[in-house]
C-alpha positions in Angstrom: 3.5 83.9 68.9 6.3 86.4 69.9 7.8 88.9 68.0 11.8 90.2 68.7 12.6 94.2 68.5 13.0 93.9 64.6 8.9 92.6 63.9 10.8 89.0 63.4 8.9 85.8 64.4 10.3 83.9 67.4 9.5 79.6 67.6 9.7 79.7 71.4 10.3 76.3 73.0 7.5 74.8 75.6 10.8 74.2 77.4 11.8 77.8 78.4 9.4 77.9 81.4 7.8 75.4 83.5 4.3 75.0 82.4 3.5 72.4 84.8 3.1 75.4 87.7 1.9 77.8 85.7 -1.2 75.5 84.3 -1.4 74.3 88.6 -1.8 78.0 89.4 -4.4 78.9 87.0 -6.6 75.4 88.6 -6.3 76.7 91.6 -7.0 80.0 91.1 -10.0 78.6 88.8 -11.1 76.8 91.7 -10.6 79.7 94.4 -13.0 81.6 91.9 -15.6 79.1 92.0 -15.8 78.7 95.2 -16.0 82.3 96.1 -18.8 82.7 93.5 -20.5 80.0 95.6 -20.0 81.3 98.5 -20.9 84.8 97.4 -24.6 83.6 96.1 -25.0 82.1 99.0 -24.4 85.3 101.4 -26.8 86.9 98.9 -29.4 84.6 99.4 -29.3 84.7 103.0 -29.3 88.5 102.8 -32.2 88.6 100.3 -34.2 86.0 103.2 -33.0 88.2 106.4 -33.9 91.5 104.8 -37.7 90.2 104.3 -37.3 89.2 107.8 -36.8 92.8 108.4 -39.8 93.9 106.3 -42.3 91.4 107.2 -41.0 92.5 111.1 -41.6 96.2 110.5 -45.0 95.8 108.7 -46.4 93.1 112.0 -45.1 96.0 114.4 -46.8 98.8 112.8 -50.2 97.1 112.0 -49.5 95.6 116.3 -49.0 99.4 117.1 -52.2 100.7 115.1 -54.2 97.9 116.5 -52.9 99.1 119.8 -53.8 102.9 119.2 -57.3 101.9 118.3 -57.9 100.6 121.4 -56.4 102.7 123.8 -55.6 106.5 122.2 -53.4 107.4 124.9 -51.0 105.0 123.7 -50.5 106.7 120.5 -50.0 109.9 122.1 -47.0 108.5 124.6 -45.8 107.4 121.1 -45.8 110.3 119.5 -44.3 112.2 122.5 -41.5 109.7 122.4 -40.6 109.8 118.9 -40.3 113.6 119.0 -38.4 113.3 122.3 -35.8 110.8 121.2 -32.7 111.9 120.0 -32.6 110.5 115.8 -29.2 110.9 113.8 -29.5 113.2 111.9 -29.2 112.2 108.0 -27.7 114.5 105.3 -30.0 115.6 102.3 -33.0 114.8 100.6 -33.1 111.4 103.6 -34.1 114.0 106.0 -37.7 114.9 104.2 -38.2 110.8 104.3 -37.5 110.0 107.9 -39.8 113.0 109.1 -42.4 111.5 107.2 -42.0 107.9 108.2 -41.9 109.1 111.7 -45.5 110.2 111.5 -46.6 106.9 109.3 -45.7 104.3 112.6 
């Protein structure tokens, strides 16, 4: 319903605009919704796999590394000279405390 200046009800005629665009626009804009949505749980999904990846990766190289260090101790020394010789960005804050721990936990 619309209302003129005065609070008085206004019949408005179906004929004053075309509704045939309008209601095309809002399909296809339904549609281009959709689809993004899709396409969006998709990407998550396939970040959600590759960031496992990541994990199970990291875990497999640090139990390789302490397998390695059992065997042959010189090996974890060369590693430890290298991480304290490599040059590491430097994070801002509290991320600072965590890194220089990790470093250590190889």
């Amino acid at each position: 319903m619309a209302y003129d200046y005065n609070m008085k009800l206004i019949n408005r005629n179906d004929s004053d605009r075309p509704a045939g665009k309008y209601k095309q626009k809002l399909a296809l804009l339904k549609q281009m919704i959709r689809e993004y949505v899709h396409e969006n749980a998709a990407l998550v999904d396939e970040l959600e796999e590759v960031q496992m990846n990541i994990i199970i990766r990291k875990e497999e190289r640090k139990f390789l590394l302490r397998k390695l260090c059992e065997y042959e101790p010189q090996i974890a020394l060369e590693v430890q000279n290298a991480a304290k010789d490599s040059p590491l960005p430097r994070p801002s804050g509290s991320d600072t405390k965590k890194l220089k721990r990790n470093i250590w936990i190889l």
